[in-house]
C-alpha positions in Angstrom: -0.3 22.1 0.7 2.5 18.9 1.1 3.0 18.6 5.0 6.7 17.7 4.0 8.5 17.4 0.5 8.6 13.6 0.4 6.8 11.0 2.6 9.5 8.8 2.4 13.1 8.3 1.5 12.6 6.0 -1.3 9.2 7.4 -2.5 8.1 11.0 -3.5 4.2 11.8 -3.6 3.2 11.2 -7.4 3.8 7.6 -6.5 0.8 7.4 -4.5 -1.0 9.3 -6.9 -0.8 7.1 -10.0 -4.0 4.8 -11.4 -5.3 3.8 -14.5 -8.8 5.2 -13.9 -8.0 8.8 -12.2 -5.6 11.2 -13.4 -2.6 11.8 -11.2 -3.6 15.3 -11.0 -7.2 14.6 -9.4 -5.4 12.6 -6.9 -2.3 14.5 -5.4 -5.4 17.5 -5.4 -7.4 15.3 -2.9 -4.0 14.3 -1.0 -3.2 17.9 -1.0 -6.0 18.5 1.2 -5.8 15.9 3.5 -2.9 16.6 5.5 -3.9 13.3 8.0 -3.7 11.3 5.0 -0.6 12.6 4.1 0.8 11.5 7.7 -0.6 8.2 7.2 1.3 7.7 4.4 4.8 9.1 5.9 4.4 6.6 8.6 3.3 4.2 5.9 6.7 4.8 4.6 8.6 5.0 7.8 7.5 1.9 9.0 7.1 -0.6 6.1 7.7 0.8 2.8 11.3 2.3 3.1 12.5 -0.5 5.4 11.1 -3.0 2.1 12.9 -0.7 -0.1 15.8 -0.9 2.0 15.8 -5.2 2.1 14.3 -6.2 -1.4 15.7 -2.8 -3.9 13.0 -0.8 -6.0 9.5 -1.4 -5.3 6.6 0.3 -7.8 3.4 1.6 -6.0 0.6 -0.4 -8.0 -2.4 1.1 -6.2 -1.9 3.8 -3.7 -4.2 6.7 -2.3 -7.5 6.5 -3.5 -10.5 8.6 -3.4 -13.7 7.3 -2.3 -15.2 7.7 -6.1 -12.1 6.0 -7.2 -12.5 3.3 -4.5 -15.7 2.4 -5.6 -15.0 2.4 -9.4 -12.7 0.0 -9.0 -14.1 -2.5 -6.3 -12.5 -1.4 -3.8 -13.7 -2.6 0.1 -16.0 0.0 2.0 -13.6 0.4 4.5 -10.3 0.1 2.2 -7.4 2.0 3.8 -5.7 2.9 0.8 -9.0 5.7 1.0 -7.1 7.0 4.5 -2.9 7.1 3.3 -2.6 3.7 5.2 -2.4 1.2 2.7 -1.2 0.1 -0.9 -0.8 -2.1 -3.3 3.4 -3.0 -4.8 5.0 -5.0 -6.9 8.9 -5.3 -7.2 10.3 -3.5 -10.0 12.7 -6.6 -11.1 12.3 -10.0 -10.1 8.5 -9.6 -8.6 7.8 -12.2 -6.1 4.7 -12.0 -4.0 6.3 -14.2 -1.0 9.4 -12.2 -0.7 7.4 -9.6 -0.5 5.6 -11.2 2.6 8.4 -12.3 4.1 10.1 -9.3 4.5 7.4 -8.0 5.8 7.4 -10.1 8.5 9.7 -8.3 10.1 8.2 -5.0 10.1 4.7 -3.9 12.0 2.1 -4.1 9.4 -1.3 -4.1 10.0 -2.4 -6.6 7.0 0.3 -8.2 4.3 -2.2 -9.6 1.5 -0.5 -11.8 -1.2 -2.4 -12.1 -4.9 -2.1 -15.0 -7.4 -1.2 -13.6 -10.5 -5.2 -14.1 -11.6 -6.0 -11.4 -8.9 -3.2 -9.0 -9.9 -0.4 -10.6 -8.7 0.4 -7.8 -5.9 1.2 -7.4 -2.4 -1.2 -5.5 -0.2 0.6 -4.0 2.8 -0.9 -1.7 5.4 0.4 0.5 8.3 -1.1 2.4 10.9 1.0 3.9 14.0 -2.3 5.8 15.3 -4.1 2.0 15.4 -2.1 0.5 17.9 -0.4 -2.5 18.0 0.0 -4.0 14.8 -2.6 -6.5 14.0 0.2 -8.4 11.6 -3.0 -10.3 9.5 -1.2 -12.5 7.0 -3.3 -13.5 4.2 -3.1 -15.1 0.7 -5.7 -14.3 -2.0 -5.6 -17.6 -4.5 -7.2 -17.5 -7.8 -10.5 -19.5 -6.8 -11.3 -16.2 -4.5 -11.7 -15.1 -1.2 -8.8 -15.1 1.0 -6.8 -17.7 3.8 -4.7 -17.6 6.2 -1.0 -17.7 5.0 1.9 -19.0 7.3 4.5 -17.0 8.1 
């Protein structure tokens, strides 16, 4: 059961639920029953991904809610957030820039902004939790060589 129709105003719940490996089917099942991952990801939305919407225009979900099968299939960290509705992985749908991306997101209380050279997908990792705290606001850059630094804001 959907604890609400649509997490967010710019997003319905299929757009979480989309990945190469899993069908979207398998995925909004395991959302379905995780109504505190479902909350995660309407606050996800509340507080970063509608406001990006709002300043930069469409945005497309690369990566979102993932299972801890699909986690592992595809690499993902052990303690990945996208497993718990508080984290993706977007691109913009027109004129994709990694770093206005990031610096929107400056504004807004994120919990980690992660920019990818195009060798490493060439996405934006952006994650949100309103049960955590303050926001930790980590600002990294992931370059093509690996690993990941610091990048200014």
């Amino acid at each position: 059961m959907w604890i609400c129709e649509r997490p967010g105003r710019w997003f319905s719940w299929a757009e979480f639920c989309t990945s190469s490996r899993v069908s979207t089917a398998v995925l909004a099942s395991a959302l379905e029953r995780r109504p505190d991952h479902q909350a995660a990801l309407v606050a996800l939305c509340a507080g970063v991904l509608d406001p990006l919407r709002d300043a930069l225009g469409p945005v497309v979900i690369t990566s979102g809610y993932r299972t801890e099968a699909l986690n592992a299939a595809i690499g993902g960290s052990k303690t990945s957030e996208h497993m718990t509705g508080r984290a993706v992985d977007l691109k913009l749908a027109t004129g994709h820039d990694v770093d206005r991306i990031a610096d929107a997101a400056q504004r807004l209380p994120y919990r980690q902004c992660i920019t990818y050279a195009p060798e490493r997908g060439g996405h934006v990792h952006i994650s949100y939790s309103a049960a955590a705290g303050p926001p930790k606001r980590q600002s990294l850059h992931a370059p093509a060589s690996g690993g990941y630094k610091a990048r200014a804001t």
